[in-house]
C-alpha positions as CSV (number, residue, x, y, z in Angstrom):
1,X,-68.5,-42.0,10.2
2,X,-68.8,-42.9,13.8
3,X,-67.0,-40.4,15.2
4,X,-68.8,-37.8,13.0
5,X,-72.3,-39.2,14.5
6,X,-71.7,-39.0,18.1
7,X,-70.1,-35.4,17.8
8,X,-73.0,-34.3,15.8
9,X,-75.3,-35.9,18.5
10,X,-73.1,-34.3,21.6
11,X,-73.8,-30.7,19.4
12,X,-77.1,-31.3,18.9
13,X,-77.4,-32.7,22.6
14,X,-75.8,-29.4,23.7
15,X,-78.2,-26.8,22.0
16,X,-81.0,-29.0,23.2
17,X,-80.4,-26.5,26.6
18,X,-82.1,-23.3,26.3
19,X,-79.6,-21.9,28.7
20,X,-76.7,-23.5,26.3
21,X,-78.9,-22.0,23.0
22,X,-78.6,-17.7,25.1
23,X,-74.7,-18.8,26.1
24,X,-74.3,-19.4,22.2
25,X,-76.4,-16.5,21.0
26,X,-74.3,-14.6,24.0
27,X,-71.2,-15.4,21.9
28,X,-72.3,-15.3,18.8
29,X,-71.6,-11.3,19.1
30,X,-68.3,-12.1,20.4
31,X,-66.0,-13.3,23.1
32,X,-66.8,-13.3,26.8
33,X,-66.0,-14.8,30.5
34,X,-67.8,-17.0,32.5
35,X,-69.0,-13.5,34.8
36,X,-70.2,-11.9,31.6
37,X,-72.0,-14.7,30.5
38,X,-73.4,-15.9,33.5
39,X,-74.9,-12.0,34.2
40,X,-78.4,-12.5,32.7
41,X,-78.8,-15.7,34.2
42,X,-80.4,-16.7,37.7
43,X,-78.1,-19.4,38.3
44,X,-74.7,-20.1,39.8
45,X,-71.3,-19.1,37.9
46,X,-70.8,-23.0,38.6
47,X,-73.7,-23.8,36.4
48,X,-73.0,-21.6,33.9
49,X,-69.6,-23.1,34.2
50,X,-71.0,-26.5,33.7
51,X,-73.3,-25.3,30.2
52,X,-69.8,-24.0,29.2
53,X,-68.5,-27.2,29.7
54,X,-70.7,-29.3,27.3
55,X,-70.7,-26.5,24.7
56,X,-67.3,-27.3,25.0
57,X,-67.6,-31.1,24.7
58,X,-69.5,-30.9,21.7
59,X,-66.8,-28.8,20.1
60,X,-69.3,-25.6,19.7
61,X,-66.9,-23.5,22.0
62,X,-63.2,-22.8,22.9
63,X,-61.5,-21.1,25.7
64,X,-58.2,-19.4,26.0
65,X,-56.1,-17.4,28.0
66,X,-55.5,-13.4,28.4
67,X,-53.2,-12.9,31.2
68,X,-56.2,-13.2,34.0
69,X,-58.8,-13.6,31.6
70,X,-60.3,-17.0,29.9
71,X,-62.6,-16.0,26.8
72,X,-65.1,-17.8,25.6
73,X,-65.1,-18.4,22.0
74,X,-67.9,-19.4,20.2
75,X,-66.8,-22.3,17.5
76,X,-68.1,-21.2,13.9
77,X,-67.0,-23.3,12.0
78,X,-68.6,-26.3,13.8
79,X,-71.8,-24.5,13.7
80,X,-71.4,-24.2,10.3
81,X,-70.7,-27.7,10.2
82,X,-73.9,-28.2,11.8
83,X,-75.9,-26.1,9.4
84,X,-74.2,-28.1,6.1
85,X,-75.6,-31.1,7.8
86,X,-79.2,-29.2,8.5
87,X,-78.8,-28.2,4.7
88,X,-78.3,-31.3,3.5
89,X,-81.9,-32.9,4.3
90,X,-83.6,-29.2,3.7
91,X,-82.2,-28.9,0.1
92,X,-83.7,-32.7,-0.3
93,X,-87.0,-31.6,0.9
94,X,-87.2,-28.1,-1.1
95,X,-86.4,-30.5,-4.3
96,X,-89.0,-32.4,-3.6
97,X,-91.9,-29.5,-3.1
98,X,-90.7,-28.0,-6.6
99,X,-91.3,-31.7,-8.0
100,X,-94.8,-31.3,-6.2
101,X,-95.8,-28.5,-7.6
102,X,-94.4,-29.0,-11.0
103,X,-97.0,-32.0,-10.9
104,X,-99.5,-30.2,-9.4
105,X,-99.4,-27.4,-12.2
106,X,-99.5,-29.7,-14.9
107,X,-101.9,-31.4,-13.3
108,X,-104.3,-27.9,-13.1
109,X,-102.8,-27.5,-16.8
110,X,-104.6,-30.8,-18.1
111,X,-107.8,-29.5,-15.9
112,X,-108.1,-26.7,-17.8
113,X,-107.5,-27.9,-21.1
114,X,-110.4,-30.7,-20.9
115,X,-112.8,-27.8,-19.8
C-alpha cells in the first residue's frame, strides 16, 4: 500500500507542473521527441528534458528507441490508474448528493402534504 501511495503522490506531484500537464496533453495525441515537444515552449530542450524526466519517474511516460529517434510515450494505463483512484472518491460523493436529494424531496413531499 506503500508503494501504491508514494507513486500515486510522484504522479500527482508530476501533473502539479503546468508545463508537465501541455507535455501530457502533447502526448496524449501520440508519440513525440524531446525537439517536438519542447517546440511550443520558451524554455531549454534541457528543461523540457528534465519535465520528461519526472513524468517519467511517476510512471506517466515511457521512452524508446527508433534507430536515431527516442519517442515519448505517453503511459495510459497509469493515467487510467489515476482516474480509477479520482473515481473512487467522486462515485462516493455523487452517492451521497442522490441521498441528499432523495431527503430533500421527501422532505418538500411532507411540505406539501401538511398544506
Amino acid at each position: 500500500m506503500r508503494d501504491d501511495d508514494e507513486q500515486l503522490d510522484r504522479a500527482f506531484m508530476a501533473l502539479a507542473d503546468p508545463a508537465r500537464r501541455r507535455i501530457v496533453a502533447r502526448l496524449s495525441r501520440g508519440p513525440a521527441t524531446v525537439n517536438e515537444l519542447a517546440e511550443p515552449f520558451e524554455i531549454t530542450k534541457q528543461a523540457v528534458s528534465k519535465h520528461i524526466h519526472v513524468l517519467e519517474q511517476a510512471g506517466l511516460v515511457t521512452r524508446t528507441r527508433d534507430a536515431q529517434r527516442r519517442p515519448v510515450h505517453l503511459d495510459a494505463a497509469r493515467l487510467e490508474d489515476l482516474t480509477a483512484w479520482i473515481d473512487q472518491y467522486r462515485l462516493v460523493k455523487e452517492s451521497q448528493f442522490r441521498n441528499l436529494d432523495a431527503a430533500l424531496r421527501h422532505q418538500q413531499s411532507d411540505r406539501e402534504k401538511k398544506r
